[in-house]
LOLO-40615 format. One line per 10 residues: number of its first residue (from 1); their letters; for each residue x, z negated, y of C-alpha. Coordinates in nm, 4 decimals. Example, Ala and Ser with C-alpha at 12.3 -4.5 7.8 and 13.67 -1.06 7.14 Angstrom:
REM LOLO-40615
1> AS> 1.2300,-0.7800,-0.4500; 1.3670,-0.7140,-0.1060;
This chain:
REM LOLO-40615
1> XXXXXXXXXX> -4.7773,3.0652,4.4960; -4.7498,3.4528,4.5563; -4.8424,3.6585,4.2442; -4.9577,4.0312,4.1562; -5.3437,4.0797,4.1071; -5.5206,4.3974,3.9726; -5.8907,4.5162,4.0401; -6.0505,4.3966,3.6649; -6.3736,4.4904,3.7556; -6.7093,4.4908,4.0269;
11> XXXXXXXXXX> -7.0225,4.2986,3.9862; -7.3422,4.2717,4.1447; -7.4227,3.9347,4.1369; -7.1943,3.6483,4.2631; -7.3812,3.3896,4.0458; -7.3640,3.5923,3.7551; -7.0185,3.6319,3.7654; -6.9358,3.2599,3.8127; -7.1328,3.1801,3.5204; -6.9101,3.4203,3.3046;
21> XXXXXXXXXX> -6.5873,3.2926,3.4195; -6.7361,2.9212,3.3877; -6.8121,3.0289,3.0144; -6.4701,3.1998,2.9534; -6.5972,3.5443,2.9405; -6.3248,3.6855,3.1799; -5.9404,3.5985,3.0658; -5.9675,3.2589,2.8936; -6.1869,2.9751,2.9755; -5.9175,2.7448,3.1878;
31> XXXXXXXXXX> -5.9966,2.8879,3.5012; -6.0282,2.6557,3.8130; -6.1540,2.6670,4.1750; -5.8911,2.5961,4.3777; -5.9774,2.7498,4.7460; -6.1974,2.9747,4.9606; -6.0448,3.2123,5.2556; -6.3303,3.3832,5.4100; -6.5007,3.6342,5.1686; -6.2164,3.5486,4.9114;
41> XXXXXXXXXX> -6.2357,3.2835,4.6168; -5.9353,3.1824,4.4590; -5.9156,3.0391,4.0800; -5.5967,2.9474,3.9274; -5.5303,2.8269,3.5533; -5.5449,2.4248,3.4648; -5.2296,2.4737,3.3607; -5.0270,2.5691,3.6688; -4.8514,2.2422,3.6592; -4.7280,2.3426,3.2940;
51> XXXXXXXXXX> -4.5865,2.6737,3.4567; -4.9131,2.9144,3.3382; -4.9279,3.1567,3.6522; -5.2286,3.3202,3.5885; -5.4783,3.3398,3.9027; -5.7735,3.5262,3.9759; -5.9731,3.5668,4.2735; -6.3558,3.7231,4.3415; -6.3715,3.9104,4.6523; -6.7410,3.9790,4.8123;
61> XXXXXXXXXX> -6.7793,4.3502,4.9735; -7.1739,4.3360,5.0611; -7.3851,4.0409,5.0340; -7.3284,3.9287,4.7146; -7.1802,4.2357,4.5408; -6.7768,4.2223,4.5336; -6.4859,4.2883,4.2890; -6.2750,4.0265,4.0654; -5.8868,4.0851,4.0787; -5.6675,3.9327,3.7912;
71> XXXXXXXXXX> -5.3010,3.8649,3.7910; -5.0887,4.0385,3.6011; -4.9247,3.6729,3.4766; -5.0965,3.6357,3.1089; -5.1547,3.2632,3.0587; -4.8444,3.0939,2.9407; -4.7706,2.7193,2.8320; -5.0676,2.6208,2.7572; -5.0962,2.2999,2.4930; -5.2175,2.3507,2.1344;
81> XXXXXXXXXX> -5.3179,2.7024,2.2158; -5.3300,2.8435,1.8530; -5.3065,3.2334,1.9958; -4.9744,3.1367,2.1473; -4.7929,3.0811,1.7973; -4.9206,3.4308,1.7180; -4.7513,3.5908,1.9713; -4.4324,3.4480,1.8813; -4.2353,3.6705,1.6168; -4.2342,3.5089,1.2290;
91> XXXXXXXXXX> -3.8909,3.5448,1.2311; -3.8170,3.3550,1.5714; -4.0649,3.1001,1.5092; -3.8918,2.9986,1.1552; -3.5011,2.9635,1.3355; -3.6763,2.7408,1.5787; -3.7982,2.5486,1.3149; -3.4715,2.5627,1.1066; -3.3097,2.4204,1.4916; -3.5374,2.1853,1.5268;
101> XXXXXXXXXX> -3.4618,2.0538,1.1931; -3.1495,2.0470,1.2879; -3.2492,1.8074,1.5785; -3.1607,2.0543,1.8369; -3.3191,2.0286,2.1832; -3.5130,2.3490,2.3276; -3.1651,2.3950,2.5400; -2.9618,2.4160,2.2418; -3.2759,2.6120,2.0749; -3.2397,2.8516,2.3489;
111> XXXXXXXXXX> -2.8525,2.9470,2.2873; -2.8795,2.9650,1.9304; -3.1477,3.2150,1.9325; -2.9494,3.4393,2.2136; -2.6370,3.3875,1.9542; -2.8286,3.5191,1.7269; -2.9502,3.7987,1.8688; -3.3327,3.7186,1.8991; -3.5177,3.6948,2.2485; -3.6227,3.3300,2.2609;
121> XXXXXXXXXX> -3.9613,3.1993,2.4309; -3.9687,2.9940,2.7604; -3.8092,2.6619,2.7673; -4.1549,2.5284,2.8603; -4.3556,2.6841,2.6229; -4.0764,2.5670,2.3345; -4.0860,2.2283,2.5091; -4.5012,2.2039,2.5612; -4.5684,2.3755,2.2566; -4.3966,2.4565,1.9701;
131> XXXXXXXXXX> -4.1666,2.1683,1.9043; -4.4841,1.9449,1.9556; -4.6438,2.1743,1.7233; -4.3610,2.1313,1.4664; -4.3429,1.7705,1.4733; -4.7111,1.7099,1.4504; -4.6824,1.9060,1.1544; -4.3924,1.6867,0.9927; -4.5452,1.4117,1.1528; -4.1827,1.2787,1.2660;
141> XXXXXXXXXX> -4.0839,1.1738,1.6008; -3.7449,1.1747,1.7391; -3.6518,0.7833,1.6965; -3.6546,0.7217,1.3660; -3.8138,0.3733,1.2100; -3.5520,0.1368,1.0528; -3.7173,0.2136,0.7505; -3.6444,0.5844,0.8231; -3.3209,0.5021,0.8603; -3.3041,0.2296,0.5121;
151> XXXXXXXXXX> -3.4616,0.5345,0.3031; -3.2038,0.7964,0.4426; -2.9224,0.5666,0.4002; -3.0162,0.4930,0.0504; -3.0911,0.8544,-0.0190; -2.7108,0.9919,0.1399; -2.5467,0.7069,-0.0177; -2.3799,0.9174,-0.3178; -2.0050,1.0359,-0.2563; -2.0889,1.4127,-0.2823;
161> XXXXXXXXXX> -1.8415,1.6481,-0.4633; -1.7631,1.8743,-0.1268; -1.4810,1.7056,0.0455; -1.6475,1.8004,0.3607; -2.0017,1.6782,0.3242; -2.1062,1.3547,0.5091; -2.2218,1.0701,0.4012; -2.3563,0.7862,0.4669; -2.0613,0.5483,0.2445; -2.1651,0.1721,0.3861;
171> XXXXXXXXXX> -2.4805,0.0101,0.5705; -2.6162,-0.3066,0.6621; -2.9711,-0.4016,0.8053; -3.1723,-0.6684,0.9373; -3.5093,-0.6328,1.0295; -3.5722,-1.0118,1.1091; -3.5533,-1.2160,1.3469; -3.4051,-0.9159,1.5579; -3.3360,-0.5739,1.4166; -2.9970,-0.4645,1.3589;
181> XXXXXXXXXX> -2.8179,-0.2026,1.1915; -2.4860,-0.0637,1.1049; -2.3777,0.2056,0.9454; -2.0161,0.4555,0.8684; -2.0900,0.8164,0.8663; -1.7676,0.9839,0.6691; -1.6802,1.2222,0.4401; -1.4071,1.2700,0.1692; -1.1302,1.4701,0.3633; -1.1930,1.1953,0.6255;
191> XXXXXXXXXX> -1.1255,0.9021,0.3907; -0.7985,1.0889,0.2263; -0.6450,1.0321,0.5683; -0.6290,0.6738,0.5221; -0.3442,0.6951,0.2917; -0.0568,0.5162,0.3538; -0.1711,0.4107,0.7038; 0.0231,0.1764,0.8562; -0.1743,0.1435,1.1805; -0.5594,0.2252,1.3146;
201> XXXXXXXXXX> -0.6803,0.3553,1.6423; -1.0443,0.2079,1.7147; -1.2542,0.2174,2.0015; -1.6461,0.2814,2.0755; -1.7549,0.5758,2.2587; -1.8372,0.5468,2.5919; -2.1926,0.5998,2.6978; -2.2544,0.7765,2.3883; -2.5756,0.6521,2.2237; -2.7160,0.8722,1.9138;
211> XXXXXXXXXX> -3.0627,0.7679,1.8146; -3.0070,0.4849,2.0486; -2.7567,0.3050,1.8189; -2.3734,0.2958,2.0403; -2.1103,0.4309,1.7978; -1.7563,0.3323,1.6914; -1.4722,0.5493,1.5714; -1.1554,0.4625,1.4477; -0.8701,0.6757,1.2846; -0.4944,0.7168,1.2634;
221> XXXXXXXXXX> -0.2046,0.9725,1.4342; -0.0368,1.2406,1.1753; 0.3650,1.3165,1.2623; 0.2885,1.6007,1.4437; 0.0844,1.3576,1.7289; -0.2841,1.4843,1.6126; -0.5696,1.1829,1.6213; -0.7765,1.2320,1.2833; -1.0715,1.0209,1.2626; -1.2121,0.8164,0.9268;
231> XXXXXXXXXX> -1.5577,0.8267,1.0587; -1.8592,0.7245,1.2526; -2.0190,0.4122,1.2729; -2.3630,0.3558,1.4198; -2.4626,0.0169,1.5199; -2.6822,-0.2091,1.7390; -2.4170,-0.3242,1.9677; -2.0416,-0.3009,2.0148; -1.9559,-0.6851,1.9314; -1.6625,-0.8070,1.6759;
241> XXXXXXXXXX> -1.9463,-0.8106,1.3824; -1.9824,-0.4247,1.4303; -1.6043,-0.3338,1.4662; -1.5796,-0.5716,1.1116; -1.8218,-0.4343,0.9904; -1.6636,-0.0550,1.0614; -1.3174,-0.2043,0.9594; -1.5110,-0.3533,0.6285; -1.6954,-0.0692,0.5258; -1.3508,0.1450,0.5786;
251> XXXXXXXXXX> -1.1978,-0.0372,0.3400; -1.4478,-0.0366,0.0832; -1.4977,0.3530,0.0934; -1.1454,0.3868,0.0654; -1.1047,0.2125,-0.2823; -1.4013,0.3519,-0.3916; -1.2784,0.7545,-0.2886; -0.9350,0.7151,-0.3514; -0.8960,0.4008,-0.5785; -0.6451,0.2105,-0.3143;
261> XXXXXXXXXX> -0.6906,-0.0667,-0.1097; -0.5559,-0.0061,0.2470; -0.4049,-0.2739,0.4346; -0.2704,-0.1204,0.8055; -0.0636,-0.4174,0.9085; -0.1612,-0.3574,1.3446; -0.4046,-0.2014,1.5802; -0.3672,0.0365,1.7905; -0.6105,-0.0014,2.1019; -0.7546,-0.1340,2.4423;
271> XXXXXXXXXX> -0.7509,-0.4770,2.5204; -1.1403,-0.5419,2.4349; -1.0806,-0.8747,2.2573; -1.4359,-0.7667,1.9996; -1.2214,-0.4648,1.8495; -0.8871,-0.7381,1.7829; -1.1151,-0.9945,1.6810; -1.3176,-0.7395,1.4390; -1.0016,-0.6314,1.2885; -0.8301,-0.9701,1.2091;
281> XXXXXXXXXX> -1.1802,-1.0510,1.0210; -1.0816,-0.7722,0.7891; -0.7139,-0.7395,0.7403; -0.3956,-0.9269,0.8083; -0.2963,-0.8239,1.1349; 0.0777,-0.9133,1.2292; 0.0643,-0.7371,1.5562; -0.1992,-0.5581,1.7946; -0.0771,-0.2519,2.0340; -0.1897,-0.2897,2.3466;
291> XXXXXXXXXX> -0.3092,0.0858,2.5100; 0.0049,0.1661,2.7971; -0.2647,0.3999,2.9690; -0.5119,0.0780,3.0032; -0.2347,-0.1136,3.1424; -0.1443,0.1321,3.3949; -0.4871,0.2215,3.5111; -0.6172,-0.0753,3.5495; -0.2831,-0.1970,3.7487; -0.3051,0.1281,3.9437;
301> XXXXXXXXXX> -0.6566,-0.0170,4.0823; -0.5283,-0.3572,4.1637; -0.2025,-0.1332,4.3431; -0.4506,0.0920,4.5532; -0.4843,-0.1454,4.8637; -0.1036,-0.1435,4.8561; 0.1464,0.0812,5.0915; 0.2644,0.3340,4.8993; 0.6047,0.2766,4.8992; 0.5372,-0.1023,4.7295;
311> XXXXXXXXXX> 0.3258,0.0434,4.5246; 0.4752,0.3149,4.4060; 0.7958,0.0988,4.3649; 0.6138,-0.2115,4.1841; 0.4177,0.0749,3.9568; 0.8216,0.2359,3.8563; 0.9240,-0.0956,3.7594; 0.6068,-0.1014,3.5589; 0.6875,0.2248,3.4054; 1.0378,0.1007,3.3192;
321> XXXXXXXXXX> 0.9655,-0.2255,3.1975; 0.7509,-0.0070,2.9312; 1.0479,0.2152,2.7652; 1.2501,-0.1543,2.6703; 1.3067,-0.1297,2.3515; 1.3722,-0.5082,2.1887; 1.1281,-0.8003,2.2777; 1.4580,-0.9798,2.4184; 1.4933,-0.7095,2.6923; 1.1161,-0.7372,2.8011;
331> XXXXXXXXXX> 1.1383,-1.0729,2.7967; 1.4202,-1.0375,3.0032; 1.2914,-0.7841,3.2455; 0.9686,-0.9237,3.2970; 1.0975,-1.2320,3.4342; 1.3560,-0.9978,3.7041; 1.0522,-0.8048,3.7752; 0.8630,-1.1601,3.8583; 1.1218,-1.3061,4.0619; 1.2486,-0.9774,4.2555;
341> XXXXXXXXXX> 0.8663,-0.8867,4.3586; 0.8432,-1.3189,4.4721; 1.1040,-1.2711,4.6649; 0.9001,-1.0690,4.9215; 0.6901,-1.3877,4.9831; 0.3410,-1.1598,5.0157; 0.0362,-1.3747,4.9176; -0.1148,-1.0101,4.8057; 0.2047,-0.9232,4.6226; 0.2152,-1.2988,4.4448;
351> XXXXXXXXXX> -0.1565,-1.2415,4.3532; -0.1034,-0.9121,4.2046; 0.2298,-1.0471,3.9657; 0.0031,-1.3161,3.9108; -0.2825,-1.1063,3.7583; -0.0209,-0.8633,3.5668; 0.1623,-1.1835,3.4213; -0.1711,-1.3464,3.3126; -0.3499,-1.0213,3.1558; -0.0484,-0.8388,3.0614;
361> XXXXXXXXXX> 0.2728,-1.0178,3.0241; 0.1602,-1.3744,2.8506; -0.1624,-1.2403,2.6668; -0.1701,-0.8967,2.5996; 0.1995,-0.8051,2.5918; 0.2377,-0.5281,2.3183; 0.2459,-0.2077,2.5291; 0.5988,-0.1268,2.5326; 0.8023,0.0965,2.3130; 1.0011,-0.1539,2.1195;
371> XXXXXXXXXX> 0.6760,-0.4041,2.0154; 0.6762,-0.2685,1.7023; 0.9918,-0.2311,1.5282; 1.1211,0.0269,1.2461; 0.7306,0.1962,1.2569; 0.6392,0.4983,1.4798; 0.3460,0.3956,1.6687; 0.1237,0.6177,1.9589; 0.2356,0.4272,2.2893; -0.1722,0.4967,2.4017;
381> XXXXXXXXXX> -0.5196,0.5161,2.2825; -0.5214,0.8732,2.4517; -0.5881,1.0570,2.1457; -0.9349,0.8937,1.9451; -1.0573,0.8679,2.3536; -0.9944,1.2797,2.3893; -1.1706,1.3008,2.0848; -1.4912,1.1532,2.2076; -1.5579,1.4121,2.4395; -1.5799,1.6332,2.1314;
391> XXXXXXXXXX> -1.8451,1.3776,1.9046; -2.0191,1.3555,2.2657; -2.0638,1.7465,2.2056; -2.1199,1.7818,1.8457; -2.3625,1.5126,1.8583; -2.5508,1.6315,2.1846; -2.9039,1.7269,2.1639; -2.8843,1.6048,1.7903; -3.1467,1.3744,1.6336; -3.0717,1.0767,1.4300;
401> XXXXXXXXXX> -3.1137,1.1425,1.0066; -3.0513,1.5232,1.0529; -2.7914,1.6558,0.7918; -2.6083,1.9514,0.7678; -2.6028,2.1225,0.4380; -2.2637,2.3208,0.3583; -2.3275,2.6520,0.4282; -2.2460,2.8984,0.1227; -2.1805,3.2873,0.0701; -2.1388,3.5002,-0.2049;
411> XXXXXXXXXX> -1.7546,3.5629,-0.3592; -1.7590,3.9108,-0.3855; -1.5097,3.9334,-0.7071; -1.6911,3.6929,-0.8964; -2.0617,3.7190,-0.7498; -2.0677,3.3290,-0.7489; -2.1609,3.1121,-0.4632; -1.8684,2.9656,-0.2696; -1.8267,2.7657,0.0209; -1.7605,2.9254,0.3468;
421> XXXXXXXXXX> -1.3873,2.8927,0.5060; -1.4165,2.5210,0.7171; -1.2797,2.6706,1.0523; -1.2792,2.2825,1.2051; -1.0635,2.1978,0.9658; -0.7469,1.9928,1.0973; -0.4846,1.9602,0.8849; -0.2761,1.6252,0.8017; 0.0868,1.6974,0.9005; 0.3199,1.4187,0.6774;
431> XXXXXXXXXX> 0.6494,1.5735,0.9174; 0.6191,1.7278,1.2461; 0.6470,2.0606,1.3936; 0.9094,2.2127,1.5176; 0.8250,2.4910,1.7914; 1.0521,2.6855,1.9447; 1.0829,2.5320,2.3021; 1.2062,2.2640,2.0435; 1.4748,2.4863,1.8876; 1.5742,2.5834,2.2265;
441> XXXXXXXXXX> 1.6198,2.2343,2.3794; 1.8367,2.1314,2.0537; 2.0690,2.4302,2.0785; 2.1174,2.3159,2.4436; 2.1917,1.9560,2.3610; 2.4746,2.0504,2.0969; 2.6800,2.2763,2.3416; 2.7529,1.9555,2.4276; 2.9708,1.8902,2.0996; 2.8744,1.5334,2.0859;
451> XXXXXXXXXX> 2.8241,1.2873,1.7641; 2.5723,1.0911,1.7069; 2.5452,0.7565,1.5054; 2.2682,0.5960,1.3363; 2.2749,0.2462,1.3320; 1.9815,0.0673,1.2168; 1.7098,0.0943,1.4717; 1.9573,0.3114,1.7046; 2.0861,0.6533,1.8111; 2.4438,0.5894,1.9966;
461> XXXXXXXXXX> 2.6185,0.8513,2.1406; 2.8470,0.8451,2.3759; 2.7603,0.8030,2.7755; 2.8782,1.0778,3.0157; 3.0965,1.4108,2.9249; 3.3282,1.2463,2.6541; 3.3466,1.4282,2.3605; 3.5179,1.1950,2.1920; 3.3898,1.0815,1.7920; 3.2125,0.7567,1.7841;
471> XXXXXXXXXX> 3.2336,0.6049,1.4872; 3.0139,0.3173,1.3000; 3.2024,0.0387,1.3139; 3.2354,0.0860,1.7319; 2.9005,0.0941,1.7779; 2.8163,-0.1828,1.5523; 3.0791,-0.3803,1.7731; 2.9069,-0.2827,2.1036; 2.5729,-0.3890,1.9736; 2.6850,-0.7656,1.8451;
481> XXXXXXXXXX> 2.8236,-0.8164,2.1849; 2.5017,-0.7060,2.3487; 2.3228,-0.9416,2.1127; 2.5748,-1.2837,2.1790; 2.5420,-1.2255,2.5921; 2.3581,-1.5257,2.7368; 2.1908,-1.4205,3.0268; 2.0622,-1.6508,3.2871; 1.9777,-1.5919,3.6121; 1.9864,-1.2994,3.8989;
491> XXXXXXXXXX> 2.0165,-1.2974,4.2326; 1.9242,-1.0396,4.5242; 2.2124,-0.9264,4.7968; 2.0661,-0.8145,5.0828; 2.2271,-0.4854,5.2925; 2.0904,-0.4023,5.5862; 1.8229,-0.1587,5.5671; 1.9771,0.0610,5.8586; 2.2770,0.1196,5.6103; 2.1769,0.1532,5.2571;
501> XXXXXXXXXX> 1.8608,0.1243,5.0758; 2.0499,-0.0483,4.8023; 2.0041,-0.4018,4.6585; 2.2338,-0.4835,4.4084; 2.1257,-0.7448,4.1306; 2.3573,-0.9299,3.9149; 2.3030,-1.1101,3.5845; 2.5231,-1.3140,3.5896; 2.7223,-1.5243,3.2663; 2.8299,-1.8920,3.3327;
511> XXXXXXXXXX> 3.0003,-1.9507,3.6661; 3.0661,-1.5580,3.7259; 2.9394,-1.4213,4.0621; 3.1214,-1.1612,4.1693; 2.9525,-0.7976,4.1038; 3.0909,-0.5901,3.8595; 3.2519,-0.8787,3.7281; 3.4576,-0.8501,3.4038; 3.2473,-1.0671,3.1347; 3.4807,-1.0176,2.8212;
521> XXXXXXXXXX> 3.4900,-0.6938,2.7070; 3.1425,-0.5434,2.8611; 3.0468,-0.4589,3.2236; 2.7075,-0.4602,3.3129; 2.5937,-0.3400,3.6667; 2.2364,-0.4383,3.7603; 2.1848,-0.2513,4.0639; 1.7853,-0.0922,4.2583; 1.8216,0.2568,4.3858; 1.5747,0.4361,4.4937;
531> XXXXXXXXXX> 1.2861,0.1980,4.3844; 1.3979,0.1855,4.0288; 1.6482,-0.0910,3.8611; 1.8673,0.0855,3.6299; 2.1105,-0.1155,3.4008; 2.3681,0.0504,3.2526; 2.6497,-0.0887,2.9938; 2.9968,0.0333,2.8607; 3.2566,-0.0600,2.7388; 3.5275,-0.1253,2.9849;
541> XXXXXXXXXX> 3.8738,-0.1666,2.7805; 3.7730,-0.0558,2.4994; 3.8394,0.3039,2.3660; 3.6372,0.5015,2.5730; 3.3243,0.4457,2.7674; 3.1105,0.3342,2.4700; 2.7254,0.3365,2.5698; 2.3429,0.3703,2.4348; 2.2238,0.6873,2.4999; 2.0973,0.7291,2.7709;
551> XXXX> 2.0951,0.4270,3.0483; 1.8700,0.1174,2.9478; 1.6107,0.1270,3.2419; 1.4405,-0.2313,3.3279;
C-alpha cells in the first residue's frame, strides 16, 4: 500500500503518544498496529479491507522523542459511522434513497446520480453504508416474505385508471406444504392488445430470475411484424401449472378490462411440451406452431460433425421443405427428403433422418409456412425472445414489490397536472407499413406488366416473361389438376459425378417412367441442382405456360 503522509505533529514521549492514539485522540479511534521498520511504526485503519486508506506512522528522532505523520486519505467506508452521512449532501442522500426505493443497485445508483448531474459517493461506501443504513431504517430486506408479496398483491390488485400503470391483475399462493406463487404483472394498454388475437407467442425468460421467482411472457405480432407483450408472470417454476396459470389469468384480465372473452385458436412457440400442455388447459387449441428457428438450430447441432457439403445440402432441403405451402406437399416432401438422404446408406446420415423424423416430422411438425391455413402467423418465436433481452434490462438491479408511480408535470395552458408523454410507447399497427424500399421494389415488379389472380389461398401469375392475361377460370383449372395427381413413388438416376452434378428425380404416375414424361395435361420435372430439389409445374398444351408464382421448392 503506498500512500501520502504529512508531519501532524512531534512529541516527547513515545508512551504518551501511544496512549492517545489507543484512546482516539489523533484522527479517529480505528487505528491499528500493523508493522515496525527500524525507528518507524506503522498503523493503518481496521477498515483497510473495506477500502478506508488512512495510515499513520510514529517516527522516533532521539530516544524516545519523534514525530507522527498522517495520510492525507481521510477515513472512508467505515460501517455505521454516523459522521459519514453528514458529509454526504441532503440533496444526494435523498435521490439515493428515492433509487433505492426504486430497488436500484449502488451500480445503477451510481449512473443515475451522474445523469443527474450530482457527484455520487464511492460504490463502497453506498454499498457498506448507506443502503445498509436505509434498509435498517425501513427495516426491509431485498427478498421479500410471501406475505410481503400476499399484502402487495392484494394492495396493487385494483385496475388503475392510467392505461399505463401496472398492476398486479391475477395471483395465486400456497404457503403449505411447499411455497409457491404465481403472479401476471400487466397493465391496461397491454391487455387492449389482446383483441381479436388469433394466436399467442409464450415462452419463459431465460436465466432471468426477479426476486428469485423465473418469469413467463407471452404476447402477440401486430401487421407491421412488432412482438407486443400482455404481461409478466412471476412464478415458482416454469411447469404447465405456471404457463396455465399465465394463460388463465390472461383470460380473466381480459374480460374484466375489456369485457371479451379471448379465445386464440393456436400457439405460437418452442417445442417445450409445459408451454403446449399449459395452453390446451386453458383454451381450445386446434393447432400449435412449432418455432422454424428451434428446428433449425437444434438440427444445425446434430449437422456440425457433418462435411460441409452434406450438411449444407441436407440443411437446404431443410430450408425448402419449410416454404411448402399445403400439408399434402410436406407430407410429400418429407418422405423424398427421407428416402433420397437413405439412399446414401451412412449409419450417421440414417441416425440423423432418424432424429429429425422422430422430433420434427411425426411429433412436432407445424413449422412450415402452410401449417396454418387462411391466418398470417410469425414463422418463429424470434420476436417475444428479442424482447427478453430488454425485460432482462428493465428489470436488472430491480427489487421485487418496487412500483413505479406515473410521473406527472404541469400543463402549462391549464396549470393542471398531466401525465408526461410515454416515450416507450409502441404502437399497435392493425395494417402494415409501407416504406419506401417497399414502393421501390413494387414499381420494379410492375414494369413487368404482369396480372395477377387471387384464388382462394393463392397468388398465380404467370411463370417466365409472358405477358399474357391469366384469367380465373385457368388457374382454377391448373389447381384441380394439381389436387387429382396421385403421386407415388421416386426414384434416383445416377450420372457420373465426373460429368454433371445432376440427379434427376421423377415422381412418377402409374406405369410412367420416362423423365419429363407427358402425364395428361401437366409436366412436372423433379430434378437436384446444386444441392437443392426444385419442382417446377406448367402447363404443357395448354394456352401458355401456366404456373404458381414462383417455382414450388421441396
Amino acid at each position: 500500500m503506498s500512500e501520502t503522509l504529512s508531519k501532524e505533529s512531534s512529541f516527547e514521549d513515545f508512551d504518551v503518544i501511544l496512549k492517545e492514539i489507543k484512546d482516539g485522540k489523533i484522527n479517529g479511534n480505528t487505528w491499528i498496529f500493523k508493522s515496525q521498520d527500524g525507528n518507524k511504526h506503522r498503523f493503518y485503519c481496521k477498515y483497510l479491507k473495506h477500502g478506508c486508506r488512512a495510515a499513520l506512522y510514529l517516527q522516533l528522532t532521539d530516544g524516545s522523542k519523534g514525530n507522527c505523520f498522517i495520510s492525507d486519505d481521510e477515513h472512508t467506508n467505515h460501517p455505521n459511522d454516523e459522521k459519514d452521512i453528514r458529509k454526504i449532501d441532503p440533496i444526494i442522500y435523498q435521490k439515493i434513497v428515492e433509487y433505492e426505493n426504486f430497488g436500484q443497485k449502488p451500480e445503477a445508483i451510481i449512473t443515475n446520480l451522474i445523469k443527474a448531474g450530482m457527484q455520487p459517493p464511492k460504490k463502497t461506501k453506498i454499498n457498506l453504508y448507506i443502503l445498509k443504513n436505509i434498509r435498517k431504517a425501513k427495516k426491509v430486506s431485498n427478498q421479500p416474505t410471501m406475505n410481503d408479496l400476499k399484502e402487495w398483491c392484494d394492495q396493487y390488485n385494483e385496475i388503475p385508471e392510467h392505461d399505463d400503470q401496472v398492476f398486479g391483475a391475477e395471483y395465486e399462493y400456497q404457503a403449505f406444504p411447499e411455497q409457491k406463487f404465481r403472479v401476471l404483472l400487466t397493465t391496461k394498454r397491454l391487455i387492449r392488445n389482446t383483441l381479436d388475437t388469433k394466436y399467442i407467442l409464450s415462452d419463459a425468460i431465460y436465466k432471468l430470475f426477479y426476486g428469485g421467482f423465473p418469469a413467463l411472457t407471452g404476447g402477440t405480432i401486430d401487421k407491421n411484424k412488432n412482438f407486443h407483450p400482455f404481461g409478466l408472470a412471476l412464478c415458482s417454476s416454469e411447469n404447465n401449472f405456471d404457463f396455465a396459470f399465465f394463460f388463465r389469468a390472461l383470460k380473466s384480465i381480459c374480460f374484466r378490462v375489456i369485457d371479451q372473452i379471448i379465445s386464440p385458436s393456436f400457439l405460437v412457440a418452442d417445442s417445450a411440451e409445459a408451454i403446449t400442455i399449459g395452453f390446451k388447459k386453458v383454451f381450445e387449441t386446434s393447432k400449435v406452431v412449432n418455432c422454424w428457428a428451434h428446428v433449425i438450430r437444434n438440427s444445425d447441432k446434430r449437422l456440425n460433425h457433418f462435411v460441409l457439403p452434406i450438411k449444407k445440402e441436407i440443411r437446404q432441403d431443410i430450408k425448402t421443405i419449410q416454404k411448402l405451402f399445403r400439408e399434402d406437399l410436406f407430407v410429400y416432401a418429407t418422405q423424398l427428403f427421407q428416402k433420397k438422404w437413405q439412399e446414401e446408406k451412412s449409419q450417421s446420415i440414417n441416425e440423423f433422418i432418424d432424429y429429425f423424423f422422430s422430433e420434427w416430422v411425426d411429433k412436432n411438425n407445424g413449422w412450415y409456412e402452410g401449417y396454418v391455413e387462411g391466418i398470417c402467423f410469425p414463422s418463429t418465436s424470434n420476436g417475444i425472445e428479442s424482447s427478453h433481452d430488454k425485460i432482462k434490462t428493465a428489470l436488472n438491479r430491480k427489487r421485487l414489490g418496487a412500483r413505479a408511480e406515473i410521473i406527472k408535470t404541469i400543463d402549462p395552458d391549464t396549470n393542471e397536472p398531466k401525465d408526461l408523454v410515454n416515450l416507450n410507447l409502441k404502437k399497435f399497427h392493425s395494417e402494415p407499413i409501407i416504406e419506401n424500399d417497399d414502393l421501390l421494389d413494387a414499381h420494379d415488379w410492375n414494369k413487368f406488366g404482369k396480372t395477377i389472380q387471387h384464388v382462394d389461398d393463392y397468388y398465380m401469375v404467370r411463370d417466365g416473361n409472358e405477358k399474357k392475361i391469366v384469367n380465373c377460370q385457368e388457374c382454377k383449372q391448373y389447381l384441380q389438376r394439381l389436387q387429382n395427381k396421385p403421386w407415388k413413388k421416386t426414384y434416383r438416376k445416377r450420372i457420373a459425378p465426373k460429368e454433371s452434378i445432376e440427379e434427376p428425380i421423377v415422381i412418377k404416375k402409374s406405369k410412367s417412367t420416362l423423365l419429363n414424361d407427358s402425364l395428361d395435361d401437366i409436366d412436372d420435372d423433379l430434378k437436384v441442382k446444386d444441392t437443392q430439389i426444385t419442382f417446377s409445374m406448367s402447363f404443357k398444351d395448354g394456352p401458355g405456360d401456366l404456373a404458381k408464382s414462383g417455382t414450388l421448392d421441396i
